[in-house]
LOFIGU-297245 format. One record per residue (C-alpha): residue number from 0; residue in three letters; x negated, y negated, z. Coordinates in nm, 3 decimals. Layout:
! residues N
+-----+---------+---------+---------+---------+
| num | residuo |       X |       Y |       Z |
+-----+---------+---------+---------+---------+
| NUM |     ALA |       X |       Y |       Z |
...
+-----+---------+---------+---------+---------+
***
This chain:
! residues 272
+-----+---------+---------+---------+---------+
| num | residuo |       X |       Y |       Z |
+-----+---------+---------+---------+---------+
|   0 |     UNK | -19.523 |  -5.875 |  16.109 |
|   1 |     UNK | -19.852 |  -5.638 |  16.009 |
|   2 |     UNK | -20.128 |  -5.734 |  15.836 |
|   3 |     UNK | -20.283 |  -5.473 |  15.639 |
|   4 |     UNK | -20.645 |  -5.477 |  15.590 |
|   5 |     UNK | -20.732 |  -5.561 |  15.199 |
|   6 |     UNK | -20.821 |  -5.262 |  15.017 |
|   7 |     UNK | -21.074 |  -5.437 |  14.811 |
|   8 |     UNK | -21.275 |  -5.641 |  15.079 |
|   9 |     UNK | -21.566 |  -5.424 |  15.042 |
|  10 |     UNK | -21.594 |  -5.480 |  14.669 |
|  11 |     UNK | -21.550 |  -5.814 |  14.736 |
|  12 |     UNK | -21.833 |  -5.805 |  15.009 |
|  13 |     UNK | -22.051 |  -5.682 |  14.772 |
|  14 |     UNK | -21.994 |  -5.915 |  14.476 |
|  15 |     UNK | -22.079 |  -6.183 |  14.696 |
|  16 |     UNK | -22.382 |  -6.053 |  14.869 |
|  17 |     UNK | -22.495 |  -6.014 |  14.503 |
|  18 |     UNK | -22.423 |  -6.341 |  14.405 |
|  19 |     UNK | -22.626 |  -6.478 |  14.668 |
|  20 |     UNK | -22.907 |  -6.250 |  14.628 |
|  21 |     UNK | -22.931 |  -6.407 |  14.262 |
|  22 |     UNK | -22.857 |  -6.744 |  14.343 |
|  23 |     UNK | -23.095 |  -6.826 |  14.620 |
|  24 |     UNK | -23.427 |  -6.678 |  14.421 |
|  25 |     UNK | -23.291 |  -6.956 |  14.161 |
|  26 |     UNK | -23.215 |  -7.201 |  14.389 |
|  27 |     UNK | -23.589 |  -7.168 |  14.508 |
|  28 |     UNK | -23.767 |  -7.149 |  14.187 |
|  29 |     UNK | -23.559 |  -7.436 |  14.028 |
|  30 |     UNK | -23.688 |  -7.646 |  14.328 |
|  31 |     UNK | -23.328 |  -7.735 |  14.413 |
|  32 |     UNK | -23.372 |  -7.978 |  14.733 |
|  33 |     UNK | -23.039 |  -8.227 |  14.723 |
|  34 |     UNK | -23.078 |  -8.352 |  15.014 |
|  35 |     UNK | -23.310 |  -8.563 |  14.854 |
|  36 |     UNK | -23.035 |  -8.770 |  14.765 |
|  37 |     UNK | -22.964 |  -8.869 |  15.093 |
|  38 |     UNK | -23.330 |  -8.978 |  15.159 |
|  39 |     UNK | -23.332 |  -9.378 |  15.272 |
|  40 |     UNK | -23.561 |  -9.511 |  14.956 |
|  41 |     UNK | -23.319 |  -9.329 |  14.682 |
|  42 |     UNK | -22.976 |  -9.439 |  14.840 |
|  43 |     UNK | -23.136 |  -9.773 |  14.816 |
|  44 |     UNK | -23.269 |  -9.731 |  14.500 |
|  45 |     UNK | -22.924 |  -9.630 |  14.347 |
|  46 |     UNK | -22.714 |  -9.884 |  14.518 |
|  47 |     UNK | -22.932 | -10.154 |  14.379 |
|  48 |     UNK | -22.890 |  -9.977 |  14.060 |
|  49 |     UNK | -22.502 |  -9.900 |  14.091 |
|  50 |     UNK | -22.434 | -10.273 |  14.141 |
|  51 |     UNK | -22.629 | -10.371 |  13.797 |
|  52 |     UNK | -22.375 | -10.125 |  13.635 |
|  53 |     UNK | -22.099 | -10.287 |  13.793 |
|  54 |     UNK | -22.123 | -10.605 |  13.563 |
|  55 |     UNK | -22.275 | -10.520 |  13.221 |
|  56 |     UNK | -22.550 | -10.754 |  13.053 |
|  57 |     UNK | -22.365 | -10.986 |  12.843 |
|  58 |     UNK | -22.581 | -11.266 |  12.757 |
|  59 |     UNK | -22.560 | -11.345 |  12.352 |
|  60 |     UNK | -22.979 | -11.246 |  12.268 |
|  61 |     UNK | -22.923 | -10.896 |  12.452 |
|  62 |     UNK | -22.567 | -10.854 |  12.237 |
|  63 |     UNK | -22.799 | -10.934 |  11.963 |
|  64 |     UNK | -23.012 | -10.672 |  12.045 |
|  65 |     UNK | -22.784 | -10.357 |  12.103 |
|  66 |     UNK | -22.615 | -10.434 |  11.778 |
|  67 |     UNK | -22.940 | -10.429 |  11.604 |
|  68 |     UNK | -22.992 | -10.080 |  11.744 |
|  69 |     UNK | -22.659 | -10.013 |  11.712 |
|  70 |     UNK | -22.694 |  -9.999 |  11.347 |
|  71 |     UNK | -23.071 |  -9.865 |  11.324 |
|  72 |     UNK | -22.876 |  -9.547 |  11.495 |
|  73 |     UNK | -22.604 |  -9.515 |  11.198 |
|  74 |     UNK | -22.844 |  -9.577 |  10.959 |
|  75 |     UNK | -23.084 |  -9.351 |  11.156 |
|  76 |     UNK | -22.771 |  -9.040 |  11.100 |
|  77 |     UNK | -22.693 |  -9.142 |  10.749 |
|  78 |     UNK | -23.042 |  -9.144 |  10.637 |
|  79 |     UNK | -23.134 |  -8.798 |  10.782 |
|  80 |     UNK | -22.755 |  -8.619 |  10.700 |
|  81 |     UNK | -22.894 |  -8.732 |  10.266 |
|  82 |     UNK | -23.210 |  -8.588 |  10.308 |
|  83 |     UNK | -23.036 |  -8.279 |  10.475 |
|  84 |     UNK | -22.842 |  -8.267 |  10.195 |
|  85 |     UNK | -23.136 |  -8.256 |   9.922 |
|  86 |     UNK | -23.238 |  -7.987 |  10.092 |
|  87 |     UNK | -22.893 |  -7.782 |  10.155 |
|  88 |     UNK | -22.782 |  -7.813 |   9.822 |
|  89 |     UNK | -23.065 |  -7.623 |   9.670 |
|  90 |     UNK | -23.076 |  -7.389 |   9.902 |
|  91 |     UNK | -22.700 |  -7.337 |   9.880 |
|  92 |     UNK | -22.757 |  -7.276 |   9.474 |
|  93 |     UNK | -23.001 |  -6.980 |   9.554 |
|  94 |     UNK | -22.832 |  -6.829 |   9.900 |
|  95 |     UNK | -22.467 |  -6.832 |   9.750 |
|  96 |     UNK | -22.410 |  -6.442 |   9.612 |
|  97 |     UNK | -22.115 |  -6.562 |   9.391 |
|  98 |     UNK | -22.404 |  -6.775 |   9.181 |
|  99 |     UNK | -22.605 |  -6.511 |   9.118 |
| 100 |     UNK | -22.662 |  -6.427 |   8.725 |
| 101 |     UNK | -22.865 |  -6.103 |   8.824 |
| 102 |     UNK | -22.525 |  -5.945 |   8.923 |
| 103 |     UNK | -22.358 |  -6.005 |   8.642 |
| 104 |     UNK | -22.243 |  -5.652 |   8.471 |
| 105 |     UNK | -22.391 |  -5.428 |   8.734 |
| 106 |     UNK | -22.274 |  -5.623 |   9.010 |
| 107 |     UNK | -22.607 |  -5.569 |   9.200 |
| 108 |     UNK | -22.882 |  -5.867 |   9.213 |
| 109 |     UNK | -23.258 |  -5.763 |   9.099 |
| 110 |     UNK | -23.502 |  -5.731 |   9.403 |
| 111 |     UNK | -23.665 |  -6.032 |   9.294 |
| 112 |     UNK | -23.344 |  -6.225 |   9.298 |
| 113 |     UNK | -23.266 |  -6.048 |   9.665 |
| 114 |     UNK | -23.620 |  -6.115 |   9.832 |
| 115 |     UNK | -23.567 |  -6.503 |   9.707 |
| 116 |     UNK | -23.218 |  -6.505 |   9.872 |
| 117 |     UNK | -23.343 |  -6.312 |  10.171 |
| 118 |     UNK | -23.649 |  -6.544 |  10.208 |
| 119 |     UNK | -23.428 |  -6.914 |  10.165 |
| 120 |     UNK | -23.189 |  -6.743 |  10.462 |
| 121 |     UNK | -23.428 |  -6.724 |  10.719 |
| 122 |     UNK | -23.576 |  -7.052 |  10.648 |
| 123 |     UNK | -23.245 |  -7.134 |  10.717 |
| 124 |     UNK | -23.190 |  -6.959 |  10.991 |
| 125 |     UNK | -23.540 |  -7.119 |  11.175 |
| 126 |     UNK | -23.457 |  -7.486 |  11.032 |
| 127 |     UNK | -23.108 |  -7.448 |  11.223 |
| 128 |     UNK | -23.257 |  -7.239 |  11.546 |
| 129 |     UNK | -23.444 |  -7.568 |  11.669 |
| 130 |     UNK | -23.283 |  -7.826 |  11.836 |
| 131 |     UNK | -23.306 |  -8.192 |  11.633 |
| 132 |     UNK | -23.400 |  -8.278 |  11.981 |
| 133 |     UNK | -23.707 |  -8.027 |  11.951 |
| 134 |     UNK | -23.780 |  -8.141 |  11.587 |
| 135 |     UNK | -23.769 |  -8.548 |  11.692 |
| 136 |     UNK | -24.030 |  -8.460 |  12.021 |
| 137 |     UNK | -24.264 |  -8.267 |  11.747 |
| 138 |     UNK | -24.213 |  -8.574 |  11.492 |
| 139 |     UNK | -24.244 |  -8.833 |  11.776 |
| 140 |     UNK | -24.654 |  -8.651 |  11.843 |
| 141 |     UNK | -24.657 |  -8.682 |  11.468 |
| 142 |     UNK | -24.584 |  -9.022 |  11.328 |
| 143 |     UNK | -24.527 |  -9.219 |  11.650 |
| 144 |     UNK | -24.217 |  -9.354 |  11.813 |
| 145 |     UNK | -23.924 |  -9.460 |  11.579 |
| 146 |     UNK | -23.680 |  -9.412 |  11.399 |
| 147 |     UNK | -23.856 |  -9.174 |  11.152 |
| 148 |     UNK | -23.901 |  -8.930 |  11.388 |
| 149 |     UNK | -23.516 |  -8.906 |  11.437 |
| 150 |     UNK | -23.439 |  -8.929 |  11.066 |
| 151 |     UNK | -23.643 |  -8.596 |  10.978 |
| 152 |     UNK | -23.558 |  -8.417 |  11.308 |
| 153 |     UNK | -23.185 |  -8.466 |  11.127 |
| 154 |     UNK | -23.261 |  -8.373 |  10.826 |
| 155 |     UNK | -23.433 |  -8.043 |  10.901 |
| 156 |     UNK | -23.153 |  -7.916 |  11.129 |
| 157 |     UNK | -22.867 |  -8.029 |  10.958 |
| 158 |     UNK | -23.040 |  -7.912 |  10.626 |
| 159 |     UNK | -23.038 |  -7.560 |  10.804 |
| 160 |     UNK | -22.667 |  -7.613 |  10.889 |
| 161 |     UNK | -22.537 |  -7.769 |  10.585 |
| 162 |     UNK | -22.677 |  -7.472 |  10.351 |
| 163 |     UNK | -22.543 |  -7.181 |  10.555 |
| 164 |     UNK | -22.169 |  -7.325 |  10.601 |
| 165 |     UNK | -22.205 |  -7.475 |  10.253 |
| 166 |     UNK | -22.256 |  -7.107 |  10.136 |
| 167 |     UNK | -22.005 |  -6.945 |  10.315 |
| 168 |     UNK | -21.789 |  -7.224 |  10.227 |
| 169 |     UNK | -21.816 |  -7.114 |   9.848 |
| 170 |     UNK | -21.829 |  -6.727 |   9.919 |
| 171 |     UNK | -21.499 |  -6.714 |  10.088 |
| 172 |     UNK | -21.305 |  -6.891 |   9.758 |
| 173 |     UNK | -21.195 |  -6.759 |   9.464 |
| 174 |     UNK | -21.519 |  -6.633 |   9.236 |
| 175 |     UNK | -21.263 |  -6.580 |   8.883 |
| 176 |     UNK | -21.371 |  -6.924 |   8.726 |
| 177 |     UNK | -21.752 |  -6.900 |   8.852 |
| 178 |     UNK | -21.810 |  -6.533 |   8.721 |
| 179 |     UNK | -21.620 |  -6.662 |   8.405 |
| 180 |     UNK | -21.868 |  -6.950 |   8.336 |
| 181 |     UNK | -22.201 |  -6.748 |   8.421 |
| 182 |     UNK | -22.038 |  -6.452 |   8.203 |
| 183 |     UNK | -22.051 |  -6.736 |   7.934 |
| 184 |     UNK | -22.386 |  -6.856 |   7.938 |
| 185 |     UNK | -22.358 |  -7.121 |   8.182 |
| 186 |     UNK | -22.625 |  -7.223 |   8.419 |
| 187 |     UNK | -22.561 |  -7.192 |   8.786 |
| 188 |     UNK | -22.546 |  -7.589 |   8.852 |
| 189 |     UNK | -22.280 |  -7.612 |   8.595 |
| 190 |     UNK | -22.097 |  -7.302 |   8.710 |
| 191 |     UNK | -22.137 |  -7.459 |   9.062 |
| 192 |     UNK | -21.984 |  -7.796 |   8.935 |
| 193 |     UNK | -21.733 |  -7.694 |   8.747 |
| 194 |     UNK | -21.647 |  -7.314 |   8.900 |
| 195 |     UNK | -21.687 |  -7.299 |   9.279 |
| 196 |     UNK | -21.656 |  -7.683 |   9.415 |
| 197 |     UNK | -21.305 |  -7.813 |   9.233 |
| 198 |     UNK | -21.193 |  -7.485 |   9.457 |
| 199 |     UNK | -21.377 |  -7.568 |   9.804 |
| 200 |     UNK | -21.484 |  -7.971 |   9.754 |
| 201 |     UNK | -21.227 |  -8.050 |  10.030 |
| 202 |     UNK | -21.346 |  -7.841 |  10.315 |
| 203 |     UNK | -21.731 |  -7.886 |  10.190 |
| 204 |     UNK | -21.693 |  -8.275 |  10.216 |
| 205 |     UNK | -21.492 |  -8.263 |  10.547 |
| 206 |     UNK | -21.775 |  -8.036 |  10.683 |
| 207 |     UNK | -22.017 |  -8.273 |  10.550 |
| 208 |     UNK | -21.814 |  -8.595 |  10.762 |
| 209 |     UNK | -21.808 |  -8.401 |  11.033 |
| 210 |     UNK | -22.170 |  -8.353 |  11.007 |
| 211 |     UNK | -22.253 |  -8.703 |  10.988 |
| 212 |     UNK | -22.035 |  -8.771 |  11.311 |
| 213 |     UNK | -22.226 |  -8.500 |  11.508 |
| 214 |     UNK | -22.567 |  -8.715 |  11.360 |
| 215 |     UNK | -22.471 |  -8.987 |  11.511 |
| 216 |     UNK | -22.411 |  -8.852 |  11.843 |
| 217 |     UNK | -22.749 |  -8.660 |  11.803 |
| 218 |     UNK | -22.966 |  -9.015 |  11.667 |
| 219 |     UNK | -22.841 |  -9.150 |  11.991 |
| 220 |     UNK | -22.982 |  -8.894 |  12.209 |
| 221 |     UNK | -23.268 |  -8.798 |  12.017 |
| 222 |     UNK | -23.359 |  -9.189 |  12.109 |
| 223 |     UNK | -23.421 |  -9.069 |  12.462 |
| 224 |     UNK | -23.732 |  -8.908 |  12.356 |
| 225 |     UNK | -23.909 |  -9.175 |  12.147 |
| 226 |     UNK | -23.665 |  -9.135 |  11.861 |
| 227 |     UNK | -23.579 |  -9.521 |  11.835 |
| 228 |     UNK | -23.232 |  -9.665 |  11.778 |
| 229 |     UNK | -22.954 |  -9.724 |  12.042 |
| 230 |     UNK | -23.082 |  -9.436 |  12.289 |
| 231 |     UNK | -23.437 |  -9.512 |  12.280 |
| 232 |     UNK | -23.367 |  -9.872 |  12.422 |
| 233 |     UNK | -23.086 |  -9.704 |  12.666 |
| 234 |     UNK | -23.425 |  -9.478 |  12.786 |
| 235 |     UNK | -23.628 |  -9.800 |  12.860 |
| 236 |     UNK | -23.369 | -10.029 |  13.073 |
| 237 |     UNK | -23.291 |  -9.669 |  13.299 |
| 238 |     UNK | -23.686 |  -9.647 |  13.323 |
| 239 |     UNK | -23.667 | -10.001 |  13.468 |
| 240 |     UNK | -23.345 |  -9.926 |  13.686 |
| 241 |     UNK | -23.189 | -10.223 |  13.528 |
| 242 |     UNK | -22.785 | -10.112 |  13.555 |
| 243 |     UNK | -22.642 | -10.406 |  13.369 |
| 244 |     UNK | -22.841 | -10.291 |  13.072 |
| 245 |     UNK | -22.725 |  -9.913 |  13.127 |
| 246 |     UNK | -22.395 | -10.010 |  13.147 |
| 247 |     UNK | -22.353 | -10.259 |  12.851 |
| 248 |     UNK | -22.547 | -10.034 |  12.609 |
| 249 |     UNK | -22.307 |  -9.707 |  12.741 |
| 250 |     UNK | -21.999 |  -9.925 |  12.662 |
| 251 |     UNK | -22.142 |  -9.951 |  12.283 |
| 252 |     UNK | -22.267 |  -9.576 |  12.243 |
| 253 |     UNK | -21.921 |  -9.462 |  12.393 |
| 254 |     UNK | -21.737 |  -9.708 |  12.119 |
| 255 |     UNK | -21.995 |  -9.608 |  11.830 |
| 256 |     UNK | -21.873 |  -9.259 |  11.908 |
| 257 |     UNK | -21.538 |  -9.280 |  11.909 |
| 258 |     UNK | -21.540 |  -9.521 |  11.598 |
| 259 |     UNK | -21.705 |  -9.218 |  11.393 |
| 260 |     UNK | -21.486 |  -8.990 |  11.535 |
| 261 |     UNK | -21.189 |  -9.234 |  11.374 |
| 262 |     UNK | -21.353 |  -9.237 |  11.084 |
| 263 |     UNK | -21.412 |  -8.883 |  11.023 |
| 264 |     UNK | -21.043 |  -8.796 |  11.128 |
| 265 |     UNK | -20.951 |  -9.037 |  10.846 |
| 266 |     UNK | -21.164 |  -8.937 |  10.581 |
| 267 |     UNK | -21.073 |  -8.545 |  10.677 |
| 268 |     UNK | -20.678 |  -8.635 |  10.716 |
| 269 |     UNK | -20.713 |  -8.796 |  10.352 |
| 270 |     UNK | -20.950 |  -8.497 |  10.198 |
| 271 |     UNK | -20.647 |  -8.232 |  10.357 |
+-----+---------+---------+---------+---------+
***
């Protein structure tokens, strides 16, 4: 049998001697050392830990506890997904093109009515760009660890979210029975209520569930940085390398998640 040299070795030769010329300067300014996993004190350090997580905390006044924050992180996503909305839905009223009275006839909005539009989007655009994880470390330097911090960190993002999908939500249905009602003298609120959402109140409120399932994911995290609720007290037993803890308060966030999830599939399943 001959073996025939592979025609493409050199390209391959080079790909890799160019991977490796990009990876090690990141390797080396990333400060990647794993061997320091293997050092004596941090083997120790995570087998003591390793055999906390092995049996989860289960005594009744700790259950007590994780409940308690258990529901402080719902309550945490609920509270921050309404104020999101007080904000989206006004913004939604003046981004949405198919509301616009200034177009009626000509079919081209004023300046005015433009710059206002233009101006709402980018607010938009900047309340989504930031992380709710960015927002709750800002809020946390502002009014101090707890759950406040986490409920406007929410509200900003998902008020950034909420009022872009909400408006393309309500630009991509049909605009006959809105144009008809503004044609007619009708404010935009009405022509909103009664025009655009019988049309898209479905996929707006299934957006809006799935929404509240990604806040509760986020109020959980967000507790790792001060945030309160379930994370925040998640952040404090790892600080003190207390694996039963960990491991008991992991079960709950992995169940909290996947009863929203349930929940949302439900609601959405029922809404299509």
């Amino acid at each position: 049998m001959v073996l025939h040299a592979d025609p493409a070795w050199r390209t391959r030769v080079i790909i890799a001697i160019a991977a490796l010329a990009l990876l090690w300067p990141a390797m080396v300014f990333s400060e990647f050392k794993p061997w320091i996993l293997f050092d004596q004190q941090s083997l120790v350090a995570a087998g003591r830990f390793l055999r906390g997580f092995l049996t989860p905390a289960h005594d009744p006044e700790f259950l007590a506890m994780v409940l308690r924050e258990t529901w402080q992180t719902v309550a945490i996503a609920t509270a921050g997904l309404s104020l999101a909305l007080l904000g989206a839905i006004p913004a939604t009223l003046i981004v949405t093109e198919r509301l616009s009275i200034s177009r009626l006839g000509t079919g081209r909005m004023r300046w005015p009515a433009a710059l206002l539009r233009q101006a709402v989007r980018w607010v938009l655009v900047l309340l989504r760009s930031v992380p709710e994880l960015v927002w709750a470390l800002l809020f946390v330097r502002i009014v101090g660890l707890g759950p406040t911090a986490g409920v406007l960190a929410i509200a900003l993002t998902y008020s950034g979210m909420l009022g872009k999908v909400y408006a393309e939500i309500l630009e991509s249905g049909s605009a006959h029975a809105t144009d008809a009602l503004l044609a007619n003298g009708s404010p935009r609120l009405a022509a909103l209520l009664y025009g655009a959402l019988p049309e898209s109140a479905s996929e707006l409120v299934s957006y809006t569930v799935y929404r509240w399932e990604c806040a509760i994911r986020g109020s959980a995290v967000m507790g790792f940085v001060g945030a309160g609720g379930l994370g925040q007290r998640m952040d404090e037993s790892t600080r003190m390398m207390n694996g039963g803890e960990v491991s008991t308060m992991l079960i709950v966030f992995v169940l909290l998640v996947a009863v929203a999830d349930l929940v949302s599939k439900m609601l959405r399943r029922r809404l299509g």
